[in-house]
N, C-alpha and C positions, 0 to 999 in steps of 0.2 A: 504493500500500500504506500504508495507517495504520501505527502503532505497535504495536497491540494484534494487530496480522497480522503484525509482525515474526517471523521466525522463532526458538522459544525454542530456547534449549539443550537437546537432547535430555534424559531423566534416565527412561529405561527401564531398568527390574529390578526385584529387591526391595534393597533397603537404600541405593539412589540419593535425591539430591537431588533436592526438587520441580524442574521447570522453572521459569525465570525468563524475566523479559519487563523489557524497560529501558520502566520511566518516558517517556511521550511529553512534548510541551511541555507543552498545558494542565494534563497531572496534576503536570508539578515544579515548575512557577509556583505553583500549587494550592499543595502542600505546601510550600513553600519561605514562603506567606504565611498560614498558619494561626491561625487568633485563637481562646485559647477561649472571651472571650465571647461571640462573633457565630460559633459554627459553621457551617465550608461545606456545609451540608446541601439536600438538597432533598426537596419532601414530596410522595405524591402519595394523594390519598385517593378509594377506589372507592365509591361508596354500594350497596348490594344492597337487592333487599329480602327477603329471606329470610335467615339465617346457615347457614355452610358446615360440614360436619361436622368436626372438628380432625383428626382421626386422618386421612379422607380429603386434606382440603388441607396438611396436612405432606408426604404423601406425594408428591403432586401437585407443590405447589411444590421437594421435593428433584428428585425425576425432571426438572423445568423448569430446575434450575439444573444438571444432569448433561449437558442438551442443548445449555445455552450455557455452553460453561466457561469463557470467559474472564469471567466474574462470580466464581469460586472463587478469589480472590485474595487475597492481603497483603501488607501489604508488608515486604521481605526484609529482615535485618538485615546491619549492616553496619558495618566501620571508619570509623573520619571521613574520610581521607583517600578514600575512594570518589569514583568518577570520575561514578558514577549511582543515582541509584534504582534498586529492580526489585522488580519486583512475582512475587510464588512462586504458582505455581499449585499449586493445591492438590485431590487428588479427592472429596475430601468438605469439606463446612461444620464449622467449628472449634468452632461454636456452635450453639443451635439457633435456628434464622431466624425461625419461626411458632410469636406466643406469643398467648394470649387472655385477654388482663386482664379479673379479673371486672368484669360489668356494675356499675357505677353510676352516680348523679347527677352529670353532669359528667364522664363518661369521655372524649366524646370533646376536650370542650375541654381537656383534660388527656394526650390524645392529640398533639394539635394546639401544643401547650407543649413535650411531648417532642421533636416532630419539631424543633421552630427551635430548643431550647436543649441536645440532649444527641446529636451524632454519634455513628452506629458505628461502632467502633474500626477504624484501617486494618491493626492488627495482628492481626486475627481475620478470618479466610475464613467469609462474604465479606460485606464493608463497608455491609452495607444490615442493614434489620431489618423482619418485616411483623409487624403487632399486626392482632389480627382483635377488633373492637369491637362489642360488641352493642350496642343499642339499649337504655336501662335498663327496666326492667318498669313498669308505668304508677300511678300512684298510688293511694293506697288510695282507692277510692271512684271509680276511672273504670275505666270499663270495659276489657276484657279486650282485647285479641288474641291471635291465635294466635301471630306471628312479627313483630315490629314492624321487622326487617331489623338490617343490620351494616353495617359502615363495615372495607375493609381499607386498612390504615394503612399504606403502605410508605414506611420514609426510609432517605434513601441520602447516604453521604457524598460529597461533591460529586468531591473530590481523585481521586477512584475512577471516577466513574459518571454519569453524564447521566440525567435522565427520562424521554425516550424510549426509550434500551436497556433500561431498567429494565421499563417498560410492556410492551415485548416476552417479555421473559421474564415478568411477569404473564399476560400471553394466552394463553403455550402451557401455563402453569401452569393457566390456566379451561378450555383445551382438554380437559388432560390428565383434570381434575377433573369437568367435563358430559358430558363426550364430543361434544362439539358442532363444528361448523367452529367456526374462530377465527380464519380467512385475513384480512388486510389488505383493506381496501375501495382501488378505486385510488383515485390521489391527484388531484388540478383541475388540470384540464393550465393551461399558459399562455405564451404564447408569449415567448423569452427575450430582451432587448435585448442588442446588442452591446455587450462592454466598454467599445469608443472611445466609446459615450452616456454617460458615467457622468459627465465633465465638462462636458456640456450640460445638464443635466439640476439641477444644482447652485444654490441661490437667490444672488442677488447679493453679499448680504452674511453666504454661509454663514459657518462660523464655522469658520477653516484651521489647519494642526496646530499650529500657533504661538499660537492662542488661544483661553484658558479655553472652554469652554460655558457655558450658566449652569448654577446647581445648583440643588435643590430648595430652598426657601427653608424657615426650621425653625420648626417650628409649636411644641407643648408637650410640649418631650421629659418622658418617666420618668428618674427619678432610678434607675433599675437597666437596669443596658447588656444586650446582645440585640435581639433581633427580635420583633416584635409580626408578628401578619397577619389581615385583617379577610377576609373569601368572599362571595361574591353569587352567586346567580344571577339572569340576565338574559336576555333574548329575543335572538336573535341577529339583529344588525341588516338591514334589507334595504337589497336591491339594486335599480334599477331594472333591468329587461329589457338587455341589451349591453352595461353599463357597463365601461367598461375597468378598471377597478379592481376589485380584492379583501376583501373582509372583513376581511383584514389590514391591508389601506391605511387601511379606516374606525377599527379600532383603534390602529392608527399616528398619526391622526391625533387619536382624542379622547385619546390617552395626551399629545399636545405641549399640544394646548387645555386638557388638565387641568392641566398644569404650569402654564402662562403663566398662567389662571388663577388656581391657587394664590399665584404670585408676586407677582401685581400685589395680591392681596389685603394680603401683606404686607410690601411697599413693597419687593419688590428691582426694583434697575433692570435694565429691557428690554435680554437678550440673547439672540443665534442656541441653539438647541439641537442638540446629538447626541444621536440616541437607541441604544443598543445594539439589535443583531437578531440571535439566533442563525439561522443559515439550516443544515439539514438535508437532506443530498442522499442518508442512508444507504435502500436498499431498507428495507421494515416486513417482509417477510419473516421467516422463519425464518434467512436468510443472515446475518440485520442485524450487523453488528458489535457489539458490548458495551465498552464504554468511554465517555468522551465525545468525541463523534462530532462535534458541532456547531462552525460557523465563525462569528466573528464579527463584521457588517459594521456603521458607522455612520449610521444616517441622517438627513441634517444639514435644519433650519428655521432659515430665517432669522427675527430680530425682528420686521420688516415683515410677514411671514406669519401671522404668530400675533397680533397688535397688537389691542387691542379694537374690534369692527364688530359690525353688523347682522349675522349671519351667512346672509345669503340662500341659496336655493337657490342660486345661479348663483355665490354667492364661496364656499360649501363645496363647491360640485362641480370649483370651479378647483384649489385646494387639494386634494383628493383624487385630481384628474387629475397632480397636479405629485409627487405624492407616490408614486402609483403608476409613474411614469416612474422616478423615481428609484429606488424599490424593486428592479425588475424590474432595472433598470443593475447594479447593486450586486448584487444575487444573481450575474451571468452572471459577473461582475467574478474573476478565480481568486486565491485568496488564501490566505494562510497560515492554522491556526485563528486565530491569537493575533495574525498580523502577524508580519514576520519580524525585526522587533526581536527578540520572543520567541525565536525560534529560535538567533541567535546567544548572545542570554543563557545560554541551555540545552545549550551545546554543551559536552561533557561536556572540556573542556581544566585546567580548576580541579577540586577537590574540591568534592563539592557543599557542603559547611559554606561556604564561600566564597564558592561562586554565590549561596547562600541570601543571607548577608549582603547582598551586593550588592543583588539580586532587591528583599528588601525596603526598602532605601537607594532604590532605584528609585522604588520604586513610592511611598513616602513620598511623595518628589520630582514625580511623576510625577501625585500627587492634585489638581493645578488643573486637570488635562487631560483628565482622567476625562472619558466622555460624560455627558450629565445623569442620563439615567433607562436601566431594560432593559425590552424590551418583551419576552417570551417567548410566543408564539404558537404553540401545540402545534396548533393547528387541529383540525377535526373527527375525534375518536378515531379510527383505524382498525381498533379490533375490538371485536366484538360484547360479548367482556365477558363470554361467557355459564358464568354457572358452576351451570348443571342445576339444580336442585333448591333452591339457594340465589338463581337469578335472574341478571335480566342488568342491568348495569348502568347505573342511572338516572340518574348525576350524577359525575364525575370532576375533581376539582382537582387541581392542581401548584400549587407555589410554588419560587421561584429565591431564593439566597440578596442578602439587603440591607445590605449593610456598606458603610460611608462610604467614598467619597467621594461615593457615588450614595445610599445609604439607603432608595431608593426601590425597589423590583421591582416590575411590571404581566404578570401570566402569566394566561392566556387557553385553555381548549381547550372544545370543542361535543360535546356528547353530548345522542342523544335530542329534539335539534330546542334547544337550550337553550346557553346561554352560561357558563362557568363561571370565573369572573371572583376571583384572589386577588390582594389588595393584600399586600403585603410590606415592612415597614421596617425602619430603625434605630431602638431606642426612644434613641438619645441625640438624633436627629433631629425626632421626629414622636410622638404620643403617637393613642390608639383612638379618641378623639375625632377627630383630625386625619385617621385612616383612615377614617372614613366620611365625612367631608365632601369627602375626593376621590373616594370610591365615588360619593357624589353628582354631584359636577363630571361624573365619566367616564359614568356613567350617563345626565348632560343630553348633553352631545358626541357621544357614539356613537349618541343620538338624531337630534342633529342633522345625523349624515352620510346618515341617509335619506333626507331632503329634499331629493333632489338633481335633481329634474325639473325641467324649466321651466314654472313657474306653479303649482309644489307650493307645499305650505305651507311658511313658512318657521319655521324653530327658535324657540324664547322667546325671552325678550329676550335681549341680547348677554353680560348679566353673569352670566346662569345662576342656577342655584338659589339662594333667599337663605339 
């Protein structure tokens, strides 16, 4: 049983108190280290090509959010001496969720600014917000179209809510609105390794909880704090025929090549990496739970692995075979979300005013240890997306939030045969320049994990794009 399946306090009648739900670990970790200038937000933007009627998709999306009610939330007030959070469930939205800013020049980049600099409040039901973006009207002197499509905008505060819950309740919200199936595709089966592999599987001079990872080395930060995020899209990489390895593995792995690359460019010395992986075991159904759902596991490269070479077929098919071993270990591996550090922190014995302090004293403390990067890998959408009359969905990003000690996020999901590739940083870190030159790097790497036949072509040269 999750958190968010805990059982709440009844509050049947009229003139009762909403029900409440205590705070799970990730969400009082979450609040307990809140920054306003780097909000915990996450974004995820739908491409259409048609725009949806307002009056229809308000309606749509309330009736979506009546189905999943643990998304009507906020969170409860309370004395300082409180032993927990709790989040008030709520039967209607406090505010209204679906807004449609008029069309103009640079809406949606200015869409996209909203999402990484201004979260919705966790005191208003419920914590997310969708902005539906036209397309602007074309300039004077170019030709017409009828409908040049929309862009829906959903951001959600992180402390509250994960991506994929969120995307669920979007689907049934398209369902509701086309009238269309919107069922879940299954998911790539794959066979699980046993947990006892998870220390064989390990490089020699991984890098052990006693010591640092390396970190992104800092390119040309902005003189104004937050979050920058650059978007690509990209072909999604192939496979050869049986290969034991995942699409995950191949992005797993240009996400380490693009660091070490990164690094060496700007002279930090050769060390093992962690990379963070949320892993997702919630059904995509309608059952899905609404919270955040996701666990998360490390997975470690050694220096030697990453080191500058020829990258042959045969030494990126090594590496992506070693990679995948590990992955699959670590998925089977049962774990707490957070690690059960987390869990003792969060045990409701203190006031939380206290644990907070602490929490964040921690985690200060705790910043050399940080993995290097997160890789988030939503994988191939599993729904159609289809919202009738406005179209089905041609292009879909996420972005995970980027705040130091990592600064970097790599979020990844496939729709429509296509790659939809957000970089994510800290602007005290890294500067838009510095996002596309790793959009480049990651773009040469995940090239070169295709290359993995024998007597295929092998990848460019070792140093990558200049």
């Amino acid at each position: 049983m999750t958190a968010l399946e805990h059982p709440a306090r009844r509050a049947d009648g009229p003139g009762r108190p909403p029900a409440r739900v205590p705070f799970p670990v990730v969400d009082e970790v979450s609040r307990h280290c809140l920054q306003e200038e780097e909000p915990e937000t996450v974004h995820i933007e739908v491409h259409l090509p048609g725009t949806p009627d307002q009056d229809r998709l308000k309606a749509a999306f309330a009736e979506a959010l009546r189905r999943h009610p643990r998304i009507l939330m906020r969170e409860a007030r309370g004395p300082w001496y409180r032993r927990r959070y709790e989040w008030e469930l709520t039967a209607d939205p406090d505010v209204e969720v679906v807004t449609f800013p008029p069309a103009e020049p640079d809406a949606l980049k200015r869409a996209r600014e909203r999402a990484l600099a201004e979260a919705p409040p966790l005191t208003s039901s419920p914590p997310i917000r969708l902005e539906v973006v036209k397309q602007p009207p074309p300039a004077e002197g170019a030709p017409a179209t009828e409908d040049r499509g929309s862009v829906l905008f959903l951001t959600i505060n992180h402390t509250a809510l994960d991506g994929p819950a969120c995307l669920r309740v979007l689907a049934t919200a398209a369902e509701l609105y086309g009238g269309r199936d919107n069922s879940p595709a299954a998911p790539p089966s794959r066979a699980p390794a046993g947990p006892q592999a998870v220390q064989e599987q390990l490089p020699a001079d991984a890098p052990s909880a006693l010591s640092p990872p390396a970190r992104v080395a800092k390119g040309s930060p902005e003189p104004s704090p937050g979050n920058g995020m650059l978007v690509a899209e990209l072909p999604v990489p192939r496979r050869p025929k049986g290969s034991p390895f995942t699409v995950n593995d191949q992005l797993m792995v240009a996400t380490a090549l693009m660091i070490a690359h990164w690094n060496r460019e700007h002279g930090a010395r050769p060390r093992p990496f962690r990379i963070t992986m949320p892993v997702d075991d919630r059904p995509r159904d309608a059952t899905m739970p609404i919270g955040n759902g996701t666990r998360l596991v490390e997975v470690p490269f050694g220096a030697a692995e990453l080191a500058p070479r020829e990258w042959t077929p045969e030494a990126t098919r090594d590496l992506l075979r070693r990679t995948s071993e590990r992955t699959s270990a670590l998925k089977a591996l049962p774990r707490p979300q957070l690690g059960r550090g987390a869990a003792l922190l969060t045990a409701p014995v203190l006031p939380v005013t206290l644990r907070a302090a602490a929490t964040r004293g921690l985690r200060r403390a705790a910043a050399p240890w940080t993995s290097t990067t997160l890789l988030s890998n939503i994988g191939r959408v599993p729904y159609a997306l289809d919202f009738g009359d406005a179209g089905r969905a041609h292009a879909v990003w996420f972005s995970a939030p980027a705040r130091l000690p990592r600064g970097l996020t790599v979020t990844t999901a496939s729709t429509a045969g296509r790659l939809h590739l957000a970089l994510r940083w800290s602007k005290t870190l890294l500067s838009h320049g510095d996002g596309a030159h790793l959009r480049d790097l990651f773009e040469h790497y995940l090239h070169a994990t295709e290359h993995t036949e024998p007597g295929g072509p092998a990848a460019e040269k070792k140093e990558g794009p200049k």
